[in-house]
C-alpha positions in Angstrom: 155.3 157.0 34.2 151.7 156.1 33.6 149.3 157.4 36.1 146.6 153.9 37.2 143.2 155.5 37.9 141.8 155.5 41.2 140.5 151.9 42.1 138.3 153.6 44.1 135.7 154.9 42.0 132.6 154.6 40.5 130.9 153.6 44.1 127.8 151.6 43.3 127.8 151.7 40.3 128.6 147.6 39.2 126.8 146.3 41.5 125.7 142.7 41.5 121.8 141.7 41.6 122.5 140.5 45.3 124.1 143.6 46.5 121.1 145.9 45.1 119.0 143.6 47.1 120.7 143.5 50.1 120.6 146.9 50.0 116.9 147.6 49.4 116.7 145.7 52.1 118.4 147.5 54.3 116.7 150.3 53.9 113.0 148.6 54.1 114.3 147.6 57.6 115.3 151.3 58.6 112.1 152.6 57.5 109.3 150.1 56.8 109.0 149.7 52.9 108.3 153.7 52.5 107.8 153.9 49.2 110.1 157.1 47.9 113.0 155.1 50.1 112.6 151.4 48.2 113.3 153.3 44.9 116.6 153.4 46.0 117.5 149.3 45.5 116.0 150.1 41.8 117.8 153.2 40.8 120.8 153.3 38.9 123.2 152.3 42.0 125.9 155.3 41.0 127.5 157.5 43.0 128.6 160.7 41.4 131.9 160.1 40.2 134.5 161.0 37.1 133.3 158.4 34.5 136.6 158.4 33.2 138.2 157.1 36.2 139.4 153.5 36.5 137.0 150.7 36.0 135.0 149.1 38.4 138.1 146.8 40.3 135.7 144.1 40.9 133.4 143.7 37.7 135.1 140.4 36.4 135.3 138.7 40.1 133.5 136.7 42.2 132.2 138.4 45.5 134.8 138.5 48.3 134.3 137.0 51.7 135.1 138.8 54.8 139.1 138.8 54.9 140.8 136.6 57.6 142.7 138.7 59.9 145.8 139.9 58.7 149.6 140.8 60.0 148.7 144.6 60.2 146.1 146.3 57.8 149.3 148.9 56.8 148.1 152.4 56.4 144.1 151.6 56.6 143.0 153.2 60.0 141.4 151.8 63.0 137.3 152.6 63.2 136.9 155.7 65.4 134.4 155.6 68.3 132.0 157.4 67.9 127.9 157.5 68.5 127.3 160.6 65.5 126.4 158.5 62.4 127.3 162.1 60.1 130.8 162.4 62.2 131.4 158.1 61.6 130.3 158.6 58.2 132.5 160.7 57.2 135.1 159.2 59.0 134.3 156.0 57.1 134.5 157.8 54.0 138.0 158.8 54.6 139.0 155.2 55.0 136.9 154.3 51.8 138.6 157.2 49.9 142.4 156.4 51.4 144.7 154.0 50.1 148.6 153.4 50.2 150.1 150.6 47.7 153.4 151.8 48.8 153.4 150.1 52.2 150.0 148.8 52.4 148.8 145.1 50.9 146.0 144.3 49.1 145.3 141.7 52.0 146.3 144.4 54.7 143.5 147.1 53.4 140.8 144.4 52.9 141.3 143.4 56.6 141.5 147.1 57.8 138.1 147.9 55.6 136.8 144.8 57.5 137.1 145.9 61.1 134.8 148.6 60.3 131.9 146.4 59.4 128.8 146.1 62.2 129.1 142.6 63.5 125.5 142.1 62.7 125.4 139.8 60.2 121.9 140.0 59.1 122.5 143.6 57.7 126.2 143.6 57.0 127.0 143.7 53.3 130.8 143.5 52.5 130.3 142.6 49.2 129.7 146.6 48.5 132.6 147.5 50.3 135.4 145.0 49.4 133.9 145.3 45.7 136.0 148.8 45.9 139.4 147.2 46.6 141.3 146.6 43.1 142.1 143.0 42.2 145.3 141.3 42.7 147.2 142.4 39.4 145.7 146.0 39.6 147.0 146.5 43.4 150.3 145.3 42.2 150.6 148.0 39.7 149.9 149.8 41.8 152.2 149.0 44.5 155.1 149.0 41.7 154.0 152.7 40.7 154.1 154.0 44.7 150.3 155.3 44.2 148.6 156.7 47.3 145.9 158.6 48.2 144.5 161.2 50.3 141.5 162.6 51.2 139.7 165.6 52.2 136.2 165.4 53.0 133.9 168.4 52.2 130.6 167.6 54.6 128.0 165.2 55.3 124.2 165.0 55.8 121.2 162.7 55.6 119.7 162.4 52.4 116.0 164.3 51.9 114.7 161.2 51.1 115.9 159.5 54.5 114.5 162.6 56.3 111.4 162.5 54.6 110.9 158.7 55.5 111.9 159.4 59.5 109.7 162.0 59.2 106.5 160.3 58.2 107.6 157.2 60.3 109.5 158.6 63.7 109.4 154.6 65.0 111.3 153.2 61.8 114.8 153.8 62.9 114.5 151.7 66.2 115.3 148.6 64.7 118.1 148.4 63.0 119.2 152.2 63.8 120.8 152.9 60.3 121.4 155.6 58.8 121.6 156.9 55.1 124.1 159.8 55.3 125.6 161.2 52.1 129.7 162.3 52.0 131.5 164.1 49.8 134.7 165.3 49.2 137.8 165.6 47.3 140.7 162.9 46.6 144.3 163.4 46.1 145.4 160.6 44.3 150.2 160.5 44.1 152.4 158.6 42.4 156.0 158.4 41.7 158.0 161.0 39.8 156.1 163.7 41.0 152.8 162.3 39.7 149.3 163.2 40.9 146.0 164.4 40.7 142.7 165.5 42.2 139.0 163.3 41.9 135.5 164.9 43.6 134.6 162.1 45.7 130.3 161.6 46.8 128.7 158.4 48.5 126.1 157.4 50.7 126.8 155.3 52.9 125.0 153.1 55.5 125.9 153.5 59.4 124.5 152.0 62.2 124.7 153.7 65.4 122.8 151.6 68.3 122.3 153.4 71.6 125.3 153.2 73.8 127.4 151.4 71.1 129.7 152.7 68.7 128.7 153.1 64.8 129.6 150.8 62.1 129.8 150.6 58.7 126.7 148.7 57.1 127.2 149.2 53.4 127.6 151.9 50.0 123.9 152.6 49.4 122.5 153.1 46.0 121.7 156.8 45.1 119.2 158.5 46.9 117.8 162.2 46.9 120.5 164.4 47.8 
């Protein structure tokens, strides 16, 4: 049988004109138009990733809106609560990285992705995260081949650039209190008959952790200094 690639791959790198946007924007917020830090909404937008992976799921659709909720959200896991935007981050990469077509629908892992989002509107971009999830068709195959996937994450820390930026500007994070924190990791990607494979996974991602609330998931950021 025919492995399908990961859907989840290639983070950031088809990203529509509004998502680069909102995401320069994001980061002018955290830390007041530095200059090295705006580059990121102008870079190339790619994460490192295995170019020969699956294509981009959701380069020939329209942007998706926030799911309603849905009966269960199958194997996607619950956001964690936690105040450490590394220890969230990489939590939320694990979510990002995980799927499970065998019991999970494509409805079901939009709505789980979902409930990891900060409610704050204004800074939320879902368009970056439920551009990961495969299309309808794709998800199907998927489903039909019993492909899952695991992951392992390998560490995570804020990107120089993002230092370099708090550094220079102590009062920028106070805000929107997001953070830029890098992941990476490796991905265990099954299928039936004994199939599989491993991926290197690496993305930055937005968190915002607020004093004396939880973190959430703000969006995939374009590439920044490692």
């Amino acid at each position: 049988m025919p492995r399908f690639p990961s859907p989840f791959s290639g983070y950031g790198a088809t990203w529509s004109t509004r998502g680069r946007v909102l995401a320069g924007a994001l980061v002018l917020a955290v830390l007041l138009a530095v200059a090295g830090v705006a580059a990121w909404a102008t870079g190339s937008g790619g994460q490192d990733h295995d170019d020969t992976a699956a294509p981009s799921p959701s380069s020939t659709s329209a942007p998706e809106s926030a799911p309603k909720p849905a009966p269960g959200t199958g194997s996607v896991p619950k956001p964690p609560q936690l105040s450490d935007p590394l220890a969230y981050a990489k939590a939320a990469a694990v979510m990002l990285w995980s799927y499970d077509a065998r019991t999970t629908t494509r409805d079901q892992q939009l709505a789980g992705m979902a409930a990891w989002m900060t409610k704050e509107t204004k800074y939320t971009d879902w368009t970056s995260i439920s551009g990961q999830v495969p299309d309808p068709v794709l998800w199907s195959r998927m489903g039909d081949n019993a492909q899952f996937a695991t992951v392992q994450v390998t560490e995570a820390h804020f990107p120089s650039a993002f230092k370099q930026a708090l550094a220079e500007n102590p009062s920028a994070l106070t805000e929107a209190y997001i953070y830029a924190v890098t992941v990476t990791g490796k991905q265990q990607i099954s299928w039936k008959k004994g199939g599989g494979g491993a991926e290197d996974r690496s993305v930055t991602l937005a968190v915002q952790c607020r004093p004396s609330r939880d973190c959430a998931l703000v969006s995939i950021a374009p590439r920044v200094a490692p």
